[in-house]
RODO-2510 file (C-alpha; in nm, 4 decimals, decimal comma):
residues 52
     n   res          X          Y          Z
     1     x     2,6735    -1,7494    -0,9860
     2     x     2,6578    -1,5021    -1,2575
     3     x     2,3406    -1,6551    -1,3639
     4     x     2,1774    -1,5209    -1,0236
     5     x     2,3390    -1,1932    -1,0268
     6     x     2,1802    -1,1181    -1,3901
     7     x     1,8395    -1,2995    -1,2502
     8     x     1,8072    -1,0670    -1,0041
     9     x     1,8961    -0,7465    -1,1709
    10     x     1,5957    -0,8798    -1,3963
    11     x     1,3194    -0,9304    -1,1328
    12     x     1,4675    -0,5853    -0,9623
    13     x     1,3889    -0,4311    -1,2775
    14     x     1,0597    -0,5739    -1,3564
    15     x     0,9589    -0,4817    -0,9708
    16     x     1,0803    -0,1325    -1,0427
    17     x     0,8564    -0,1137    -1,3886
    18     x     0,5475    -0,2693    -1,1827
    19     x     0,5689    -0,0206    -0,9118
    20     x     0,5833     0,2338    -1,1022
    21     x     0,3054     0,1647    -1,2978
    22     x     0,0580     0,0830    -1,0304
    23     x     0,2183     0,4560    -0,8502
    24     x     0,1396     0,6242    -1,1589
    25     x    -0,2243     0,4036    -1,1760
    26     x    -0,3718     0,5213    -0,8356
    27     x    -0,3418     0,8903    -1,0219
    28     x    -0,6092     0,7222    -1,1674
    29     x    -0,8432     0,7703    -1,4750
    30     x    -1,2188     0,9508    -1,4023
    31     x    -1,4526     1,1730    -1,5360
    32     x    -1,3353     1,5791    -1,6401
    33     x    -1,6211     1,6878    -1,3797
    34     x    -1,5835     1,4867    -1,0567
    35     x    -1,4657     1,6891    -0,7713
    36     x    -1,1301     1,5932    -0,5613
    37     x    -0,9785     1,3467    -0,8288
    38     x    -0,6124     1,3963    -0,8522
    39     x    -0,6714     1,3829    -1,2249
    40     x    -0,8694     1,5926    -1,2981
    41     x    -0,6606     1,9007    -1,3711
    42     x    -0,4944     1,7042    -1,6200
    43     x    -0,8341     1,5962    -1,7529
    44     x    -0,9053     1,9541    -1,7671
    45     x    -0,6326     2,0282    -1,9432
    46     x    -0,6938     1,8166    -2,2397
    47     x    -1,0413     1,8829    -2,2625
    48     x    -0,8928     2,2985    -2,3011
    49     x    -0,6824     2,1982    -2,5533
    50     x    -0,9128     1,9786    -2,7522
    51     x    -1,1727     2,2700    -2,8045
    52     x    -0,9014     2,5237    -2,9360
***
């Protein structure tokens, strides 16, 4: 029984670390420049602090 209970805690973990790696994905990754990518402030950002 205790076997399941720590089995499960496991997978409910590992679903947790999934999810919120694919949330934190769909941010996603694109080009300084392009227009109406949730990134790109953040791509900004470096690319301000890389030229100081």
């Amino acid at each position: 029984m205790i076997e399941i209970i720590v089995t499960a805690l496991i997978v409910c973990f590992a679903g947790f670390i999934i999810f919120k790696s694919l949330r934190n994905s769909s941010k996603g990754k694109c080009n300084c420049g392009c227009n109406g990518c949730k990134a790109e402030k953040i791509c900004s950002d470096k690319s301000n602090s890389n030229e100081k």
